[in-house]
N, CA, C and O atoms as a MOPAC input file, in Angstrom:
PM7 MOZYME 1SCF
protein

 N    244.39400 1   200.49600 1   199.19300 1
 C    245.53700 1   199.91100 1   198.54100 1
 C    245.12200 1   198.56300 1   197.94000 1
 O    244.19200 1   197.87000 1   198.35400 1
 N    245.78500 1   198.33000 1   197.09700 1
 C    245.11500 1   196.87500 1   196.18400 1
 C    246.98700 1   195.95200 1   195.81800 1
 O    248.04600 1   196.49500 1   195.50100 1
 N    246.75400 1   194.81400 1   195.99400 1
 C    247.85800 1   194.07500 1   195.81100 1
 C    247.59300 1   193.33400 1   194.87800 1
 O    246.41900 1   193.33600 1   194.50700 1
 N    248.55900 1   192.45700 1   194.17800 1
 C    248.26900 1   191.46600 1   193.38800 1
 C    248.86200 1   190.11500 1   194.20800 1
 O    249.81500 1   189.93800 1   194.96600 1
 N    247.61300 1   189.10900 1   193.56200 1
 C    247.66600 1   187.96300 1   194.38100 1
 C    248.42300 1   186.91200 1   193.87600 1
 O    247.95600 1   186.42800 1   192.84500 1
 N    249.51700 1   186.38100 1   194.31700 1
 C    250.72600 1   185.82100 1   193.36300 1
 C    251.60700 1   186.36000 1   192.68800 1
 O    251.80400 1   186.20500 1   191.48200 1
 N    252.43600 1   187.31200 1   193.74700 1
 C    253.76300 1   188.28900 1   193.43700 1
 C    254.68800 1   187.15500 1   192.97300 1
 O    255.29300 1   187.41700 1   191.93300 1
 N    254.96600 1   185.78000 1   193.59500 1
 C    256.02500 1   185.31100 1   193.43300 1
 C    255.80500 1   183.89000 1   192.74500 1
 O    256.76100 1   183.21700 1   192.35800 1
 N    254.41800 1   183.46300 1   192.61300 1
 C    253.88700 1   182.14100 1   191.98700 1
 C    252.75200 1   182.15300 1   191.64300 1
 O    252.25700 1   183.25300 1   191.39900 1
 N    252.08700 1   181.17100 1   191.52800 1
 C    250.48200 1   181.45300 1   190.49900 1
 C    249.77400 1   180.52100 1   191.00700 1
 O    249.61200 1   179.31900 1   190.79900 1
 N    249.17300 1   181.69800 1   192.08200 1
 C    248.30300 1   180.90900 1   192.94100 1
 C    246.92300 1   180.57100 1   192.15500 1
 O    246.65500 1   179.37300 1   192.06700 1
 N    246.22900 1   181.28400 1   191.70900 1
 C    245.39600 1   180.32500 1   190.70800 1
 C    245.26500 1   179.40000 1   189.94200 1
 O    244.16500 1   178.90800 1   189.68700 1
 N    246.31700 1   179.01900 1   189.46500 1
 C    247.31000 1   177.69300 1   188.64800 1
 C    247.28600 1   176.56600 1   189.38000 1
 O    247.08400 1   175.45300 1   188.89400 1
 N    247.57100 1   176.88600 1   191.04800 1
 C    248.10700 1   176.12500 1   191.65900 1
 C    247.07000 1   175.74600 1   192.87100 1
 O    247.37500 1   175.04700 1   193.83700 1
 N    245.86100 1   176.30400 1   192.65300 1
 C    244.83500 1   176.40900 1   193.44300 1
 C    244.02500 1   174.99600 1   193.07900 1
 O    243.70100 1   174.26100 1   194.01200 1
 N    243.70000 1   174.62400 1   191.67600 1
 C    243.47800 1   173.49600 1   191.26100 1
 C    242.07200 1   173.52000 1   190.87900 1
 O    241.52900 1   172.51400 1   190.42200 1
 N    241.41400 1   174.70300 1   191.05900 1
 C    240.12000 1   175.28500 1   190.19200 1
 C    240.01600 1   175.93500 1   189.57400 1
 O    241.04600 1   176.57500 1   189.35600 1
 N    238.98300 1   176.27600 1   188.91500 1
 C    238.38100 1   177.02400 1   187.63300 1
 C    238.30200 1   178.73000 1   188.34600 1
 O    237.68500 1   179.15100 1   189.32500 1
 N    239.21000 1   179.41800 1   187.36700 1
 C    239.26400 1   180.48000 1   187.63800 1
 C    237.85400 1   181.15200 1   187.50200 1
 O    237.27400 1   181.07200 1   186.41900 1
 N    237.18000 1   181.92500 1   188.74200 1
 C    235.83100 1   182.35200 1   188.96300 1
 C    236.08800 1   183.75800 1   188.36300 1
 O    237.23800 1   184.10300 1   188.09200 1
 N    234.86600 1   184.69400 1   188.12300 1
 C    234.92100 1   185.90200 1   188.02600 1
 C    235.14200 1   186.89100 1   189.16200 1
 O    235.39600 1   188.05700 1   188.86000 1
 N    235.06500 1   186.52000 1   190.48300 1
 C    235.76200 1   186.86000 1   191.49900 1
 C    237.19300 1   186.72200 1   191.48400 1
 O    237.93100 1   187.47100 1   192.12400 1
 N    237.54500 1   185.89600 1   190.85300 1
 C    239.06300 1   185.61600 1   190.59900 1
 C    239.56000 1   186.60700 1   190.09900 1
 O    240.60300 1   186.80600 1   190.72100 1
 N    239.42500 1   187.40700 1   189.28600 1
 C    239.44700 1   188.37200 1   188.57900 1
 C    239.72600 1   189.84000 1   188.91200 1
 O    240.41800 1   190.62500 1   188.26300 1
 N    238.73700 1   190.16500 1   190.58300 1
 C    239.61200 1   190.65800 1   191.05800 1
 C    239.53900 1   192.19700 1   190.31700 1
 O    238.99400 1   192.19300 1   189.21300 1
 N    239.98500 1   193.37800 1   190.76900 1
 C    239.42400 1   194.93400 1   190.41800 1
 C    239.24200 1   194.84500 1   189.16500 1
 O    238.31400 1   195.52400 1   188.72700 1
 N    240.22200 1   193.80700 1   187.94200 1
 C    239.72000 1   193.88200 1   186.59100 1
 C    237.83000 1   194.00200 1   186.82500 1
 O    237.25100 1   194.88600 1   186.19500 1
 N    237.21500 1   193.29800 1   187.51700 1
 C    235.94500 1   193.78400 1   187.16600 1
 C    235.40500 1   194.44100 1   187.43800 1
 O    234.20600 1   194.19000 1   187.56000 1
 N    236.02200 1   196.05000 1   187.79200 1
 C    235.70500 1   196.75300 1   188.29800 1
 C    235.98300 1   198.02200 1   187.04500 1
 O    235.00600 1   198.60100 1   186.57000 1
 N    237.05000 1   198.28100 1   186.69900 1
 C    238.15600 1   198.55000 1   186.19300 1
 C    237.78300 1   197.97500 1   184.29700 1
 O    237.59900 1   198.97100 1   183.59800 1
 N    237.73100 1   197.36500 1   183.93300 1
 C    237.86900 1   196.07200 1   182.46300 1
 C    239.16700 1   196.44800 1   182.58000 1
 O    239.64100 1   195.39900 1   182.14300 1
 N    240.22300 1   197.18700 1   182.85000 1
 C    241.80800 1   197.15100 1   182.63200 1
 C    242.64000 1   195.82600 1   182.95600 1
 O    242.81600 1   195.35900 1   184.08200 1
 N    243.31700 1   195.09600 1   181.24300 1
 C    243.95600 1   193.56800 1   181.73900 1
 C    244.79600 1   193.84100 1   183.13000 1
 O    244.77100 1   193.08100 1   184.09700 1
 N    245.50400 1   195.00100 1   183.05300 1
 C    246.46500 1   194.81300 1   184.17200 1
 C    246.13500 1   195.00200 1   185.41600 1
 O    247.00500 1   195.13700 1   186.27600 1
 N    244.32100 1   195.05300 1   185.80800 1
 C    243.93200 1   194.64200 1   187.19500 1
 C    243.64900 1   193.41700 1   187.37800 1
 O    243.21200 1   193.25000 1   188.51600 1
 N    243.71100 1   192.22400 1   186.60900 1
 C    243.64200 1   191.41100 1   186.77600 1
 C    244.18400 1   190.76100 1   188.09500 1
 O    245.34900 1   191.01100 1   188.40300 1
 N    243.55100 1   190.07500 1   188.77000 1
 C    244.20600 1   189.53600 1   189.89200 1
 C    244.62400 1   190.56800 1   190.89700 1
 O    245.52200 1   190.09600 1   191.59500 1
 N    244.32500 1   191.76300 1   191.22700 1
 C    244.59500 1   192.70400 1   191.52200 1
 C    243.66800 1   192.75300 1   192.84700 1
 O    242.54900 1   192.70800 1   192.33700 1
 N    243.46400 1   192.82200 1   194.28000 1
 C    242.53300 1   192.78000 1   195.67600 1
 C    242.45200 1   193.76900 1   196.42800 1
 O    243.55700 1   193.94800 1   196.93900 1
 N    241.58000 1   194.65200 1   196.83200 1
 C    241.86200 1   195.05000 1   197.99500 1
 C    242.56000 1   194.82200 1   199.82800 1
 O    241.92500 1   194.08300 1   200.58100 1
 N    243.17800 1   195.15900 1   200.07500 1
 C    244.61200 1   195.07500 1   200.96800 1
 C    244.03700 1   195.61400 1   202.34000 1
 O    244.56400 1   196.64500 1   202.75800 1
 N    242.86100 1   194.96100 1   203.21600 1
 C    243.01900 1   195.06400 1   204.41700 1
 C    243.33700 1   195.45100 1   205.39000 1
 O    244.52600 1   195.13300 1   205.42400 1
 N    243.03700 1   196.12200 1   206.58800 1
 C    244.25000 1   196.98500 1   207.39800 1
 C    244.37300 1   195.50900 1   208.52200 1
 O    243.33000 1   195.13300 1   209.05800 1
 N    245.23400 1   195.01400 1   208.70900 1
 C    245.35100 1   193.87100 1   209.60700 1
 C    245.06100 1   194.06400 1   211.02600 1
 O    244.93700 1   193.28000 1   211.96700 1
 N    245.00300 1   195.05700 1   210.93600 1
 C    244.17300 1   195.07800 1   212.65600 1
 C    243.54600 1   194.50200 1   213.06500 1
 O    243.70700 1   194.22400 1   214.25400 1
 N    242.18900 1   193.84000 1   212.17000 1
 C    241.31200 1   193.28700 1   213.02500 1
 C    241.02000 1   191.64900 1   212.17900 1
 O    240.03900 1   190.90600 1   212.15500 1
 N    242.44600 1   191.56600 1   211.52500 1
 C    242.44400 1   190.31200 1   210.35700 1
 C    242.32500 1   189.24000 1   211.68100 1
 O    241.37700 1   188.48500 1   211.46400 1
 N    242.74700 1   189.04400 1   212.51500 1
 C    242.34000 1   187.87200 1   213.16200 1
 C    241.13900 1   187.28000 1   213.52400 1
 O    240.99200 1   186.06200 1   213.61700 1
 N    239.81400 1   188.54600 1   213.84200 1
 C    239.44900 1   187.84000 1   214.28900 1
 C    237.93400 1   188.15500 1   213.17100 1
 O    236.77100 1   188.41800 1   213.47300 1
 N    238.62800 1   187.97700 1   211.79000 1
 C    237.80600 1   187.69900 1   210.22700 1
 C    238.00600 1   187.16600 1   209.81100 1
 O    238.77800 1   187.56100 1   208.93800 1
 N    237.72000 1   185.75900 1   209.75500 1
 C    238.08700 1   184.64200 1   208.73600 1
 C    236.71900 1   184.85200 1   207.82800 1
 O    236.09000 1   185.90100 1   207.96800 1
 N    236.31100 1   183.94500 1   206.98900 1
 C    237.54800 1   183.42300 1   206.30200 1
 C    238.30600 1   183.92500 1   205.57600 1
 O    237.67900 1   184.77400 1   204.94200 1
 N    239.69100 1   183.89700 1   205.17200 1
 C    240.42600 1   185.26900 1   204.21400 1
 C    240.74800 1   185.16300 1   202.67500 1
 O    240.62900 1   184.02100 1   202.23000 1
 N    241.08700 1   186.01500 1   201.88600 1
 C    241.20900 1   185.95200 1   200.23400 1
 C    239.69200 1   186.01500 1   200.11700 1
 O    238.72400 1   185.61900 1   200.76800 1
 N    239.93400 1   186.72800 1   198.92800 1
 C    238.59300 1   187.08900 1   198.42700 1
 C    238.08000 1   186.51600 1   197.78700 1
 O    237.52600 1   187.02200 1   196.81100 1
 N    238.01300 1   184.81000 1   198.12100 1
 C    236.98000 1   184.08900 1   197.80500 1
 C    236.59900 1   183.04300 1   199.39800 1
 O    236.02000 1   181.95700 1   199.44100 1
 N    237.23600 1   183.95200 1   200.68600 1
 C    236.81800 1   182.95100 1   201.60000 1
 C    237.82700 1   181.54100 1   201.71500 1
 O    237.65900 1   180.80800 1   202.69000 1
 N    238.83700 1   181.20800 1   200.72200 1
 C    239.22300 1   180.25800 1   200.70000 1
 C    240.01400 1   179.29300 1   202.10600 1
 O    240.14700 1   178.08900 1   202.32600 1
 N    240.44000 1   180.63900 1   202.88800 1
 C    241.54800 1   180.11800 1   203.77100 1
 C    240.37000 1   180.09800 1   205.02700 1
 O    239.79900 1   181.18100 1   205.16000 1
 N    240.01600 1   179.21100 1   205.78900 1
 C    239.25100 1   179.27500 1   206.54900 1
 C    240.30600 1   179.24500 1   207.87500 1
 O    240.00700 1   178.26300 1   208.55500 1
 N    241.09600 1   179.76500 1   208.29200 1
 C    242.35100 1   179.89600 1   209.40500 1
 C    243.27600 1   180.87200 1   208.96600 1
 O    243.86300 1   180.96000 1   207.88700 1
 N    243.31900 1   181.68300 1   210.09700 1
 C    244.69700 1   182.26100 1   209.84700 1
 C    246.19100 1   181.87900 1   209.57900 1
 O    247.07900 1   182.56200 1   209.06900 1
 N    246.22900 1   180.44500 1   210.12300 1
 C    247.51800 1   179.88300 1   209.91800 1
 C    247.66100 1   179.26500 1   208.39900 1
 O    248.62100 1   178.84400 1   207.75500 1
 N    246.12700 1   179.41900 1   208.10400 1
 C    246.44300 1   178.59700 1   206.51300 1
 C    247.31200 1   179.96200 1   205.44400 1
 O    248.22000 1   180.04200 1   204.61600 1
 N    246.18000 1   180.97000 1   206.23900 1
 C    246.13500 1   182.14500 1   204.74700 1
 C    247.79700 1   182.84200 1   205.26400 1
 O    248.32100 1   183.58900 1   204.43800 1
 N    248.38700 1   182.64200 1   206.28800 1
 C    249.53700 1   182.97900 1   206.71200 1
 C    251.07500 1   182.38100 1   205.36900 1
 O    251.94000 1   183.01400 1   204.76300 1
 N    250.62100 1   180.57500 1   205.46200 1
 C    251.17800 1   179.58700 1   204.99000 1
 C    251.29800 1   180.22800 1   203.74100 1
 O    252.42700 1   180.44000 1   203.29700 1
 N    250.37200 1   180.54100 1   203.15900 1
 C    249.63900 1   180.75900 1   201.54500 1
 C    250.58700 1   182.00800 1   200.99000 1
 O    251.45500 1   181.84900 1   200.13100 1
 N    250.35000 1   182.97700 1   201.47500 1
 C    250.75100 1   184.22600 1   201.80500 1
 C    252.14300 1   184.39300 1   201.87700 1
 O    252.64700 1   185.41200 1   201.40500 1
 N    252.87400 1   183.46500 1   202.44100 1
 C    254.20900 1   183.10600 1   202.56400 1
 C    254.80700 1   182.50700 1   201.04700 1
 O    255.87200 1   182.74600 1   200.47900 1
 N    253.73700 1   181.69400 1   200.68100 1
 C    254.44500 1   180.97100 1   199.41100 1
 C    254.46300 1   181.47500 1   198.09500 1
 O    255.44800 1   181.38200 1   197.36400 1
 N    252.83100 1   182.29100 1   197.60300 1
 C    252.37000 1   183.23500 1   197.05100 1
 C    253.22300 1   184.65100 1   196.79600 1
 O    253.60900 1   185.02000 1   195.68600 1
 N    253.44400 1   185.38300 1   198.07900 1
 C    254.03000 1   186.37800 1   198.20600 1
 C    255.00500 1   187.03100 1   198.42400 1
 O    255.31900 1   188.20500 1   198.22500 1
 N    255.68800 1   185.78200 1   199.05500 1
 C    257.31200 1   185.80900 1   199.29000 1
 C    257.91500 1   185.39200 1   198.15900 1
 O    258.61600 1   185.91300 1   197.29100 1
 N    257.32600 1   183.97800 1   198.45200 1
 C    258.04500 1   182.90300 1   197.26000 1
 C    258.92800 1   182.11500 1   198.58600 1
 O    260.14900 1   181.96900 1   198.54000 1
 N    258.34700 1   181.79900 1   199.37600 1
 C    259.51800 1   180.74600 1   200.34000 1
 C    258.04900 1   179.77900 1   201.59200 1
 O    256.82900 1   179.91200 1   201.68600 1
 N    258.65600 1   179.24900 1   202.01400 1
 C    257.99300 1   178.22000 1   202.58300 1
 C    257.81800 1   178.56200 1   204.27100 1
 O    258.76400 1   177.99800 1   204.82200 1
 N    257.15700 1   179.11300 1   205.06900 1
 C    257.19900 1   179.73100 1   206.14000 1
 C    257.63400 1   178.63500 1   207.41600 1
 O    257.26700 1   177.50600 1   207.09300 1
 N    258.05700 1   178.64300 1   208.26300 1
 C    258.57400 1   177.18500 1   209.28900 1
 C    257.53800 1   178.01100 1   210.46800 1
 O    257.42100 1   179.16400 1   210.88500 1
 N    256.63100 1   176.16100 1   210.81000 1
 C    255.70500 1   176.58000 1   211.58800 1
 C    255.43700 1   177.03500 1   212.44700 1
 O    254.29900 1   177.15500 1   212.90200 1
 N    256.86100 1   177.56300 1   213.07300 1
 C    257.16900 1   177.92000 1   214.61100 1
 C    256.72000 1   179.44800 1   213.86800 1
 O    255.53500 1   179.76800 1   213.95700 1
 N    257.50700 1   180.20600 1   213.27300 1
 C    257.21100 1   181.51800 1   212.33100 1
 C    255.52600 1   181.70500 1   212.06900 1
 O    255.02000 1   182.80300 1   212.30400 1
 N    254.81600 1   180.74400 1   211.64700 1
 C    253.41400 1   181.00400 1   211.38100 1
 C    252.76700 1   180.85400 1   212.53500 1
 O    251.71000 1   181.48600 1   212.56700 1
 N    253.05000 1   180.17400 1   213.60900 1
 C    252.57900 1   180.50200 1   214.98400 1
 C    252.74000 1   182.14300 1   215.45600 1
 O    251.81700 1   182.88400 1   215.79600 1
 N    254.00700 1   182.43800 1   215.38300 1
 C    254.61800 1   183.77500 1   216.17300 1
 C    253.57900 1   184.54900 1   214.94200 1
 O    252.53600 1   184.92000 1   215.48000 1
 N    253.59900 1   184.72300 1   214.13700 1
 C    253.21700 1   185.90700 1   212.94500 1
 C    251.62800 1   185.72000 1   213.65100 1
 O    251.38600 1   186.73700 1   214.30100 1
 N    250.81100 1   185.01200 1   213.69600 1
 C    249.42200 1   184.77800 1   214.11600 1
 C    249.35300 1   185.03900 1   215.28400 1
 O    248.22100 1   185.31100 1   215.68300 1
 N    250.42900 1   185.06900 1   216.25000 1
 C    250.03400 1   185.50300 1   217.80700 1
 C    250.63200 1   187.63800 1   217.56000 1
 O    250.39300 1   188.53800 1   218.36500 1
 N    251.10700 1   187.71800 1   216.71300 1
 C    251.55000 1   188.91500 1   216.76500 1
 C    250.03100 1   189.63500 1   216.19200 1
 O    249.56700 1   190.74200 1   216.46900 1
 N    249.56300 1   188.72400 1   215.43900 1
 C    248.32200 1   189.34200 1   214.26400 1
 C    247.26500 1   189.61200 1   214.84400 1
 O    246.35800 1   190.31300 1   214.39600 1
 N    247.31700 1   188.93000 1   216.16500 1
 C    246.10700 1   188.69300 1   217.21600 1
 C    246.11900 1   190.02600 1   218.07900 1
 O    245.19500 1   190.80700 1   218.30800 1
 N    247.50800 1   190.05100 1   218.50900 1
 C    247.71200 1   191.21000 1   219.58700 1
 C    247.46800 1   193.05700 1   218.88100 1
 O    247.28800 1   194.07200 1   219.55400 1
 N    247.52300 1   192.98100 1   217.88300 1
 C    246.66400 1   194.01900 1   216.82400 1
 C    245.60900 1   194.17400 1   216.86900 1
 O    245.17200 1   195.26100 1   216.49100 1
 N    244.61100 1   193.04300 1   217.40600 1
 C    242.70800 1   193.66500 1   218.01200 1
 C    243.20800 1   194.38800 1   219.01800 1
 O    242.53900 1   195.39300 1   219.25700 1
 N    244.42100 1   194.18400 1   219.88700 1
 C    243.71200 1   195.10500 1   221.26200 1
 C    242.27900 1   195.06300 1   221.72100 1
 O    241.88100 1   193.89900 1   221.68400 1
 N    241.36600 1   195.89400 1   222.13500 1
 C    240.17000 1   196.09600 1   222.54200 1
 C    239.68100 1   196.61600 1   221.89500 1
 O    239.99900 1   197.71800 1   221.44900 1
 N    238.65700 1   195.91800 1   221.61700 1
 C    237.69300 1   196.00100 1   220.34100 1
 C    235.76700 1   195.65600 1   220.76200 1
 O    235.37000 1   194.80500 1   221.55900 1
 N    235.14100 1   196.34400 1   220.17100 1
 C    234.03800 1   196.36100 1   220.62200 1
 C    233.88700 1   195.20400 1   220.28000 1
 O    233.82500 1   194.37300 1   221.18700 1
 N    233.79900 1   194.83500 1   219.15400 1
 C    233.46200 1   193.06900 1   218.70700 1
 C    233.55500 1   192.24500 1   220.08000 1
 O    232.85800 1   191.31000 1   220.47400 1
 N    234.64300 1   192.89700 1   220.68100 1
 C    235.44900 1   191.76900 1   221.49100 1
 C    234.88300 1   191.87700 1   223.22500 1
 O    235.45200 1   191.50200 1   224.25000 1
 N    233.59100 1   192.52200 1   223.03800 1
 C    232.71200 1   192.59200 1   224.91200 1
 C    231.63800 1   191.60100 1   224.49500 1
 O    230.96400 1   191.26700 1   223.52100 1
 N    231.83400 1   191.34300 1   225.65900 1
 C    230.28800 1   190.44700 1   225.77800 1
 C    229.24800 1   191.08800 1   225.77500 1
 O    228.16500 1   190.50800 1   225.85600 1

């Protein structure tokens, strides 16, 4: 599944750098304008314990790319008690995981 990044605002606009060719996103996969900005979509299972997230690495925390994600994708401002609970819920989705033996 592939999403587009900035359903509700323009996170590249607002990012405050030079749009990369990674930025770009399945268009370069594709040359079609309307993949532009377009990502592959993760199964969150094991998103916690993979930083850093966005497909340029940008969010080095889950609580950031949570924040981001909220503002980007909703379009609303997440209250930090909410980005705590969403990150302890995101966590309890590894369950037991080989990654996760010593």
């Amino acid at each position: 599944m592939y999403g587009f990044m900035g359903a509700i605002g323009d996170y590249f606009k607002e990012r405050d750098s030079e749009i990369t060719e990674a930025d770009l996103g399945r268009y370069n996969v594709t040359q079609r304008i309307e993949d532009k900005h377009y990502f592959k979509v993760p199964s969150l299972r094991l998103a916690a314990i993979n930083p850093p997230y966005f497909h340029d690495g940008s969010a080095s925390t889950l609580d950031k790319a949570v924040r981001i994600m909220g503002r980007y994708q909703l379009g609303r401002e997440i209250p930090e008690e909410d980005i705590k609970d969403i990150v302890l819920f995101l966590f309890c989705l590894v369950g037991e995981h080989i990654r996760l033996k010593p």
